[in-house]
C-alpha positions in Angstrom: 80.4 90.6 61.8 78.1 90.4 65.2 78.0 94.6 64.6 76.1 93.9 61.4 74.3 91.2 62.5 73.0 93.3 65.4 72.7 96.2 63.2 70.5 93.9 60.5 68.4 92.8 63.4 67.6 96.3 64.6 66.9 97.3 61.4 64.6 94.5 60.7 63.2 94.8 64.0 62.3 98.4 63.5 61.1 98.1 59.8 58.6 95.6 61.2 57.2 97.6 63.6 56.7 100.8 61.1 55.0 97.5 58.9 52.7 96.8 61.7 51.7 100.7 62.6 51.0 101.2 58.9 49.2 98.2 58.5 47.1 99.5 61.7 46.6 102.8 60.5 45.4 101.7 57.1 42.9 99.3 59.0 41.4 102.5 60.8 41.2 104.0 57.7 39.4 101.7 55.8 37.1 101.2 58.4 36.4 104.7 58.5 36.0 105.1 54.8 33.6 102.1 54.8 31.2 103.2 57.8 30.1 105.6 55.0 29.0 102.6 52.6 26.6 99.9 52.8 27.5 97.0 50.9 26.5 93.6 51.6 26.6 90.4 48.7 23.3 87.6 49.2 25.2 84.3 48.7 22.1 82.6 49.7 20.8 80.5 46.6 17.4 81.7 47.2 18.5 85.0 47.6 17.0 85.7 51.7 18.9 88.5 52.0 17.7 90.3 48.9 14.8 93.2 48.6 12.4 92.4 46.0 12.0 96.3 44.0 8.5 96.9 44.9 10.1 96.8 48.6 12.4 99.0 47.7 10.5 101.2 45.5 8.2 101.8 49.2 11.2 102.4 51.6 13.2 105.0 48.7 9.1 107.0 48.6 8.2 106.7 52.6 6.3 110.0 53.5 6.2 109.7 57.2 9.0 108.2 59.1 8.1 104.6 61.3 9.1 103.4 64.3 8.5 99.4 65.1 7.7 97.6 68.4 8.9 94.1 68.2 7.5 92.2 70.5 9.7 89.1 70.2 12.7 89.3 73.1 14.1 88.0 76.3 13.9 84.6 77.1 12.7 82.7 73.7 13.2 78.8 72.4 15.5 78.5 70.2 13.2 78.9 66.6 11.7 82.0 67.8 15.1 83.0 68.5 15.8 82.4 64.6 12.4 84.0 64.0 13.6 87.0 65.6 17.3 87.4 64.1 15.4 86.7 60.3 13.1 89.7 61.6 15.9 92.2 62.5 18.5 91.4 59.4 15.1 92.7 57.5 14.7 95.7 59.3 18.4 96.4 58.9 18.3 95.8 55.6 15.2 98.2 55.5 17.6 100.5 57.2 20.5 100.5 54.6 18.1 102.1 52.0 15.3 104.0 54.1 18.0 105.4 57.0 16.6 106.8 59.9 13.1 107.0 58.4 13.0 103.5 59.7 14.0 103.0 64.0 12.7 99.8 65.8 12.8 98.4 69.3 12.0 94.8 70.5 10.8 94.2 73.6 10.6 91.9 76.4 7.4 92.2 78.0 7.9 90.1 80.8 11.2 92.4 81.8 9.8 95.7 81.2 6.4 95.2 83.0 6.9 93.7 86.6 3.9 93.0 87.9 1.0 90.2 86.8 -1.6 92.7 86.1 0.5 94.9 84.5 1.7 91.8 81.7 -2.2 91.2 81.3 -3.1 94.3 80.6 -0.1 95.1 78.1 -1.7 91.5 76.7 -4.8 92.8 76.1 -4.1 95.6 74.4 -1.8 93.6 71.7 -4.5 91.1 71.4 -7.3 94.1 70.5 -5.0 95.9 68.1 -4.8 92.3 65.9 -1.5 90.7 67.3 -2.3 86.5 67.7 -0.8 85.3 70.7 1.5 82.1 70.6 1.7 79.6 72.9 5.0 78.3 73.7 5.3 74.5 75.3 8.5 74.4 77.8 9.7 71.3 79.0 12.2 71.5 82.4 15.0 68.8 82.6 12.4 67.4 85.2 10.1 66.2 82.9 7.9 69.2 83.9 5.9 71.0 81.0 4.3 74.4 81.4 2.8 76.9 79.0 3.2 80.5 78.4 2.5 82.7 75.8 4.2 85.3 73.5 2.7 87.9 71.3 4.8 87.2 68.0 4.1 90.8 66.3 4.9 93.9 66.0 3.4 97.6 65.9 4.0 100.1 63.3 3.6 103.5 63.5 3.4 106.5 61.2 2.4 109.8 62.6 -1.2 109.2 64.1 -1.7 105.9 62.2 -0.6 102.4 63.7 -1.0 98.9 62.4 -0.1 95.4 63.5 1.8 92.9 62.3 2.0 89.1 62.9 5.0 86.9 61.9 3.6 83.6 62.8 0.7 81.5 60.9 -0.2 78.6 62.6 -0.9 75.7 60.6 -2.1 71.7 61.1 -0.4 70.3 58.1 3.1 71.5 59.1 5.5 70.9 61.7 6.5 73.8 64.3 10.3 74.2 62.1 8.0 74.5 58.9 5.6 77.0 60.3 8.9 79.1 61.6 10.2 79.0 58.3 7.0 80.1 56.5 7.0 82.9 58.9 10.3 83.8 57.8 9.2 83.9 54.4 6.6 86.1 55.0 8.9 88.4 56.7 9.6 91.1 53.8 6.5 91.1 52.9 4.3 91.6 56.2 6.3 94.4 57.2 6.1 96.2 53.7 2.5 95.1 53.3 1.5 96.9 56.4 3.9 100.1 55.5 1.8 99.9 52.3 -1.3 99.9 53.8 -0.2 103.0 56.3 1.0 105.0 53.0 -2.2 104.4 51.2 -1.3 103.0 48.6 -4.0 100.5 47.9 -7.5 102.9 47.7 -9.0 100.3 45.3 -12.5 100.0 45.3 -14.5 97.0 45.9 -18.3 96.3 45.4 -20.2 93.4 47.4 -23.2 93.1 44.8 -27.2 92.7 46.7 -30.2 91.7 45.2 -30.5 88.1 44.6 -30.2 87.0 48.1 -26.7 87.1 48.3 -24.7 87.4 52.1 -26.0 89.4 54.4 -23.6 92.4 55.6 -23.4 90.7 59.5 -22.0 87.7 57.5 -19.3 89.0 55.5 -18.5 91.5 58.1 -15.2 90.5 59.1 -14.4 90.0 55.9 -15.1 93.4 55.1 -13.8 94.9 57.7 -10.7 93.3 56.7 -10.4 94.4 53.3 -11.7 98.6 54.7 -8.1 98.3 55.8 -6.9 98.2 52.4 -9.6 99.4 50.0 -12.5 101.4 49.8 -15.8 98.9 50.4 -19.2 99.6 49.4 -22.5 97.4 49.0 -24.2 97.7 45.7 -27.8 96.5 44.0 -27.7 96.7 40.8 -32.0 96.8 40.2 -31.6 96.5 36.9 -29.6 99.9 36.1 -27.1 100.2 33.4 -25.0 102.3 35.0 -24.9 101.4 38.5 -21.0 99.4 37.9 -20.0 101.6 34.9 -20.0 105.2 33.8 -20.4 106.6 30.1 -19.4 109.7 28.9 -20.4 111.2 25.5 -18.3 113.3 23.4 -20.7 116.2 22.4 -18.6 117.0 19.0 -17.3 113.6 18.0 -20.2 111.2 19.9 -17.5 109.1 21.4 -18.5 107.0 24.2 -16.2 106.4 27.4 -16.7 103.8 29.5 -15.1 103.4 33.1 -16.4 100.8 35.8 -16.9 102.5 39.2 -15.3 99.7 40.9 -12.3 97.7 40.0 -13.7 94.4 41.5 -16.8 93.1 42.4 -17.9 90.2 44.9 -21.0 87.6 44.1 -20.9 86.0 47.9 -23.2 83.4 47.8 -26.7 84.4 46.0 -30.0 82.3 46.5 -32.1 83.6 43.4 -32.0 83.9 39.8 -30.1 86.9 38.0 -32.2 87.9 35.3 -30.9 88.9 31.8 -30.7 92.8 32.5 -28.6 92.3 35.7 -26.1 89.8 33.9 -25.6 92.4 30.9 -24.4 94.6 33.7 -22.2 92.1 35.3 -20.8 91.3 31.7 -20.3 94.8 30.4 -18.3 95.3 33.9 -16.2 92.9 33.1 -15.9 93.4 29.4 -14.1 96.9 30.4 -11.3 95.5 32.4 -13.7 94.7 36.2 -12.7 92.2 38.3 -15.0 89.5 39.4 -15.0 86.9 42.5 -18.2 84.1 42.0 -18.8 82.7 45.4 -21.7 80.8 44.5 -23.1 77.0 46.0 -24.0 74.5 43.0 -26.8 73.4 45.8 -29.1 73.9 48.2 -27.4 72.1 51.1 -27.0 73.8 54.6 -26.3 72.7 57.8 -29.1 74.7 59.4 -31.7 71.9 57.6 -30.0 69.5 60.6 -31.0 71.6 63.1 -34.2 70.0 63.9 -34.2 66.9 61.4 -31.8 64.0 60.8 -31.9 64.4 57.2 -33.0 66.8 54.4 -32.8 66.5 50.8 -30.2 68.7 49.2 -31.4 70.0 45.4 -30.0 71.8 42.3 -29.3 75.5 42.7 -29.7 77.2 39.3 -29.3 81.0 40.0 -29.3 81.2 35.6 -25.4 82.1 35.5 -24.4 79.0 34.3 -24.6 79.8 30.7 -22.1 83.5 31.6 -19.7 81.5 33.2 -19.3 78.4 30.8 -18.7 81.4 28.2 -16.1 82.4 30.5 -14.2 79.3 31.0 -15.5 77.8 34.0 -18.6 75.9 34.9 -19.8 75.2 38.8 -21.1 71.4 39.0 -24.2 71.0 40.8 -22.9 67.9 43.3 -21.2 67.8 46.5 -17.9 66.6 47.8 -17.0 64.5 50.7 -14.0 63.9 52.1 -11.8 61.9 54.5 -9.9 65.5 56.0 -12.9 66.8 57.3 -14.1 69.3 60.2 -16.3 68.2 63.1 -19.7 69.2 63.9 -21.8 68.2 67.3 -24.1 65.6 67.3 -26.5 64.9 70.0 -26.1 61.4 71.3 -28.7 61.5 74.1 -31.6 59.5 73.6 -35.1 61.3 72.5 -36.5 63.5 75.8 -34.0 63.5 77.8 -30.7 66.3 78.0 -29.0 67.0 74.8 -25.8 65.6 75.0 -23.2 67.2 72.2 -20.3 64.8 71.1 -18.1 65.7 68.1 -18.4 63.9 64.9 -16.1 64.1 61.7 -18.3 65.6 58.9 -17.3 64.8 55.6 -19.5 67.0 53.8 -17.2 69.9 55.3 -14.0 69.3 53.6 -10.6 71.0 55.1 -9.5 72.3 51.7 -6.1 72.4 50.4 -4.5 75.9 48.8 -2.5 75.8 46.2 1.0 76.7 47.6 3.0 76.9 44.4 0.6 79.9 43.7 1.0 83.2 45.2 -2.5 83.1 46.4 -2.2 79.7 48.4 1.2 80.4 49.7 1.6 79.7 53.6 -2.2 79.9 53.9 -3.5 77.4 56.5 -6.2 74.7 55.3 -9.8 76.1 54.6 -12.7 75.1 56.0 -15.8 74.6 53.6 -19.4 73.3 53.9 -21.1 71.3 51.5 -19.1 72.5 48.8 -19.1 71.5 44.5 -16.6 71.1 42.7 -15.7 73.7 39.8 -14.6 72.6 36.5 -12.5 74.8 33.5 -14.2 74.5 30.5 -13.2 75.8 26.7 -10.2 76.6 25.3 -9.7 80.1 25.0 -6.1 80.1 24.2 -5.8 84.1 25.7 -7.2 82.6 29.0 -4.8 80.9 31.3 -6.5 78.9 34.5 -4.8 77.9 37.6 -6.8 75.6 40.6 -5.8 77.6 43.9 -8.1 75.3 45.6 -8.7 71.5 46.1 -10.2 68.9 48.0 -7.5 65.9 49.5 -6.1 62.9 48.1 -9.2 60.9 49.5 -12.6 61.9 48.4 -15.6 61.5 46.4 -18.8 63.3 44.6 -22.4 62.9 45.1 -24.6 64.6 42.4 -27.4 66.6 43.6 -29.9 66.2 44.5 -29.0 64.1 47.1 -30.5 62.7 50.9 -28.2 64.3 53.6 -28.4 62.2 56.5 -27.1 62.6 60.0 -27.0 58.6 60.2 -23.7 58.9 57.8 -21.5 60.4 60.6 -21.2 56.3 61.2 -20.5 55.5 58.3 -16.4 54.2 58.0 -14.1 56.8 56.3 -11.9 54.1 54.5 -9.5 55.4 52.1 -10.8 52.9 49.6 -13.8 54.5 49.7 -13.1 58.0 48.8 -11.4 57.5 45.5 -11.1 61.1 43.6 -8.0 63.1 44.4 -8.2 67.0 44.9 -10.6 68.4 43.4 -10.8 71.5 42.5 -13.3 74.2 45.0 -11.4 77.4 43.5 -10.2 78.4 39.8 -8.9 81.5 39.2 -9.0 82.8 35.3 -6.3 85.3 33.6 -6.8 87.1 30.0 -9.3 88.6 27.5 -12.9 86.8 27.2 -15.6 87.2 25.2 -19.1 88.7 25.9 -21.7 85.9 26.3 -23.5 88.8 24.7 -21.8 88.3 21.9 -24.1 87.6 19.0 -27.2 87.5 21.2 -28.1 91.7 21.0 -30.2 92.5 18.1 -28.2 94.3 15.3 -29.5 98.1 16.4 -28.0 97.4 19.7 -24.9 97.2 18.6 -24.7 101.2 17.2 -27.1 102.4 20.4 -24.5 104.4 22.1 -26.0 104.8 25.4 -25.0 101.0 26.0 -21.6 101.2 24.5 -21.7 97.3 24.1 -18.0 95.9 23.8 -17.9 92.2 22.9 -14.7 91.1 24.1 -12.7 92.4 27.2 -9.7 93.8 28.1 -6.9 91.8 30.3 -8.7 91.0 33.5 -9.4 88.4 35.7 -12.4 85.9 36.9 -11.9 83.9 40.6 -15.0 81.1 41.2 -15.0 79.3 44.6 -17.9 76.9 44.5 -18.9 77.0 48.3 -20.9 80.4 49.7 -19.4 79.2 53.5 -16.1 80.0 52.5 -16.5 83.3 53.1 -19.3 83.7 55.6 -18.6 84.3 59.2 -20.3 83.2 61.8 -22.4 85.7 64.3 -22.9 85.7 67.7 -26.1 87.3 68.7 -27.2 88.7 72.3 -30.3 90.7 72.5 -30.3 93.1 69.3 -26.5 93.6 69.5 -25.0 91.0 66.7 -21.0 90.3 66.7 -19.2 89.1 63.7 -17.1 86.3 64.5 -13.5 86.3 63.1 -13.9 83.8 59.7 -12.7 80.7 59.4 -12.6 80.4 63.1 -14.8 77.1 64.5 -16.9 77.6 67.4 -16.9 73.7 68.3 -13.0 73.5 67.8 -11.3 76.9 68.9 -9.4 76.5 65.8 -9.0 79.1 63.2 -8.7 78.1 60.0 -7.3 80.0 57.0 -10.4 81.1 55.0 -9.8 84.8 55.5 -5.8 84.8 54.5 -7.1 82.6 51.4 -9.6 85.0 50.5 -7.3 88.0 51.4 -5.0 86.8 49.3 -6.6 86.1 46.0 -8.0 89.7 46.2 -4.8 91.5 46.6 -3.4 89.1 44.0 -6.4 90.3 41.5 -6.5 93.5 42.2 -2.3 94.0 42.5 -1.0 90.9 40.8 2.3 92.0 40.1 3.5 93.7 43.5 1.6 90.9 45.4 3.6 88.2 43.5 7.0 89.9 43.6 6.5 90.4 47.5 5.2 87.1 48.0 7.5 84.8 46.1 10.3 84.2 48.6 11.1 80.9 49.9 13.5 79.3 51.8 14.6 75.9 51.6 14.4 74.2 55.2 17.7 72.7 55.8 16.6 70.0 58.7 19.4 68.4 60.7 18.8 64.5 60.6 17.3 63.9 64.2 17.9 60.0 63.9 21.6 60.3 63.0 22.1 62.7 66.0 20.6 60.7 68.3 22.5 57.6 67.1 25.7 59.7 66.8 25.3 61.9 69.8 28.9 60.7 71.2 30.8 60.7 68.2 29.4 64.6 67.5 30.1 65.9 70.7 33.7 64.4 70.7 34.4 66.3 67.3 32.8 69.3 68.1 35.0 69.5 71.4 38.4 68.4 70.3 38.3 69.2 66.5 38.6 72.9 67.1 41.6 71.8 70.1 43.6 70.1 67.3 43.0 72.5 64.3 44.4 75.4 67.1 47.9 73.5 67.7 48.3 72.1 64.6 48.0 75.8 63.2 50.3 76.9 66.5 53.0 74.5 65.0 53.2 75.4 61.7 53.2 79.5 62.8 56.2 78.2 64.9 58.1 76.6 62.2 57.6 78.9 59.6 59.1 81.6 62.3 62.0 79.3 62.8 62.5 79.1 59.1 62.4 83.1 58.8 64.8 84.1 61.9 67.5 81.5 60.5 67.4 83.4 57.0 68.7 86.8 58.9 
């Protein structure tokens, strides 16, 4: 009997080792066989981990292959550190369908560079290729806080082209985890945005329209320069010519007349003077065959330069005769001013008359901080925009084939003045009670979608209508019509210095430092009108912040750390017992 036994026991002893060697050998071999697939299953209810098509529509075509500087590493906080891991899952997940066309590096500047100068000047060159810095606030377990700063961006190259990217938007209505988590967001499509703009792929063309006293070119300059990196810019009066948006071609058998607009949007930015009938025919014809039209236009007269050497100024109706167009349209620009509580400061001098100017910041509430629409592509993560003496903007009509969305508002507390109107200097005293300010956002921006209808339409004398050389068309095809009712908006400032002029970066406040988020707003609702669909699909992710509960740590700090320390401890032995027993239970069975 012990001879069998023994014999059993060998036997079972040596079939479980052949168990175990097959059971390693097929491990190898599956992970083998899998190294040459990439499969990976998004859990995540908001999908994080999932590509929208247009990004990988870009990655499958790439012509040139890129190679990314991160320069997000070394010694980080803890959310940049989550910042940096959401950046590199991307770029592997770039990986699993672009391969080796896509290689990337992060790097530590402080670590690779050694010496101050060195740092600075590596510094320097990130901040004039575009990357923002960040400043970081570090507090020692003395109590001691210092500053540093990171450059959270990266460079992407492709053949003799490079272009930056920056992961992190500031913003003063969110908290530092809700700016990290926008940035996040915005991951997927920064990075294909910029490989998008190094493939050139956009090569739209865009018009800024002269003539009627609109922006000068110093004043939209950075602006411009910002959409040259995109689309093909050019500056355009129109004098009166039929063809200078469109071009016609005439069939010489058949006398059929094509029309195609030169330009596949135009910009109004902020005219002074009238339009006359000839010049809004163009305009209307342009946008009767499918052109794209942004209205930055003021309902007044009101400027801040009118304080400069006066306490007060009165502020009157501008009528630049477009009115009757855009109510046709769908949209009508009111000729009043808001104020509001959230407001931006200007300087005030305080000193009495003859002696030193003496500058004190005062909270202007003709200069509303504007609100963007988040739940809109356009107005997604965009920081608040700064204005200046802006209208409101109403939708008017119902054009069922038109659909209007408000992409941007006034806050919860303020309050119109209809023009014309005394500005006064004396009303930076006046108290900003919420009481006061009763209207709720009001709308500064409108954006219309669909098919409208010549204001035209009906007004041409009958022969007009067969004259072929005008090619009239009464009612457009699908396009689109933005209105922001304040010509600030997009006007930079300029620094001057002799003759040489500099274009200061827009939205950005002299008296403040801060930048506000004027140009991302205005980037954005371009792109969106000129590329709705991609910009939407790329722009639509969001991820739901899952906070921890700071009061219920702090109050359960104790309780949490005991739990987290012996919880694991007890699971261990409890699963070391029952291993244990169920081993006893299997060697008394042979």
């Amino acid at each position: 009997m012990e001879v069998n036994e023994n014999i059993k026991r060998s036997s079972y002893k040596k079939q479980s080792y052949i168990d175990l060697i097959v059971l390693i050998i097929i491990i190898f071999l599956l992970n083998y066989i899998s190294s040459f697939f990439y499969v990976r299953i998004d859990l995540t209810s908001e999908k994080r981990y999932t590509l929208t098509n247009k990004t990988k529509e870009v990655l499958k075509n790439l012509k040139e292959d890129l190679f990314i500087k991160i320069f997000l590493d070394g010694d980080l906080p803890y959310n940049l550190k989550i910042l940096q891991k959401s950046i590199k899952e991307t770029l592997d997940e770039f990986r699993s369908i672009a391969g080796d066309k896509i290689q990337y590096e992060f790097i530590d500047i402080a670590s690779r560079y050694k010496t101050k100068k060195e740092i600075n000047n590596i510094y320097k060159q990130l901040y004039e290729k575009g990357i923002i810095p960040y400043n970081i606030e570090e507090k020692s377990p003395e109590g001691k806080i210092t500053h540093r700063v990171v450059f959270p961006g990266a460079l992407i190259n492709s053949g003799d082209k490079e272009t930056a990217v920056n992961f992190i938007k500031t913003s003063m209505t969110k908290t530092p985890e809700e700016v990290i988590n926008s940035s996040i967001e915005d991951i997927e499509y920064n990075i294909t945005n910029a490989i998008r703009k190094l493939q050139n792929e956009f090569g739209q063309y865009i018009a800024f329209i002269e003539g009627h006293g609109e922006l000068q070119e110093d004043y939209v300059k950075d602006l411009t320069n910002a959409l040259t990196e995109y689309f093909n810019v050019e500056r355009v009066r129109l004098n009166n010519k039929i063809y200078s948006l469109t071009t016609r071609k005439i069939d010489s058998i058949t006398g059929k007349v094509t029309v195609y607009n030169k330009y596949d949007l135009i910009i109004i930015a902020d005219p002074d003077s009238v339009f006359d009938e000839k010049d809004k025919y163009i305009i209307d014809q342009y946008l009767m065959y499918g052109g794209k039209i942004l209205f930055v236009l003021d309902g007044t007269t009101a400027d801040i330069d009118s304080l400069a050497y006066q306490n007060s100024f009165i502020c009157n109706v501008k009528d630049l005769n477009l009115s009757d167009q855009l109510f046709k349209y769908g949209i009508r620009v009111n000729y009043n001013l808001i104020q509001d509580i959230q407001c931006a400061l200007i300087p005030v001098n305080i000193a009495p008359a003859g002696s030193t100017p003496q500058f004190s910041p005062y909270p202007w509430i003709y200069f509303p901080l504007l609100i963007p629409n988040s739940s809109h592509p356009v107005g997604k993560n965009v920081n608040i925009v700064k204005s200046q003496f802006p209208s409101t903007v109403d939708a008017v009509g119902e054009n069922p084939e038109v659909k209007k969305f408000v992409l941007l508002t006034s806050s919860e507390y303020s309050r119109i003045i209809n023009a014309p109107a005394k500005i006064s200097l004396s009303q930076i005293r006046y108290p900003r009670k919420p009481e006061y300010f009763p209207k709720s956002f009001l709308p500064v921006c409108i954006l219309l979608e669909g098919t409208f209808e010549s204001v035209y339409k009906n007004r041409l004398a009958p022969e007009m209508y067969e004259y072929k050389e005008i090619a009239f068309k009464e009612k457009s095809v699908p396009t689109m019509i933005a209105v922001i009712s304040d010509g600030d908006i997009i006007k930079n400032n300029v620094k001057r210095l002799g003759f040489n002029t500099t274009p200061l970066p827009l939205g950005y406040d002299r008296y403040t430092g801060e930048t506000f988020g004027n140009k991302d707003f205005v980037l954005n609702l371009i792109k969106y009108m000129l590329d709705s669909k991609n910009f939407t699909e790329l722009n639509s992710k969001y991820y739901q912040l899952r906070l921890l509960n700071k009061s219920y740590i702090e109050n359960n700090s104790l309780f949490i750390k005991i739990i987290n320390t012996l919880l694991p401890v007890i699971i261990v032995i409890i699963a070391g017992i029952i291993i244990n027993f169920v081993r006893k239970i299997n060697c008394a069975k042979i």
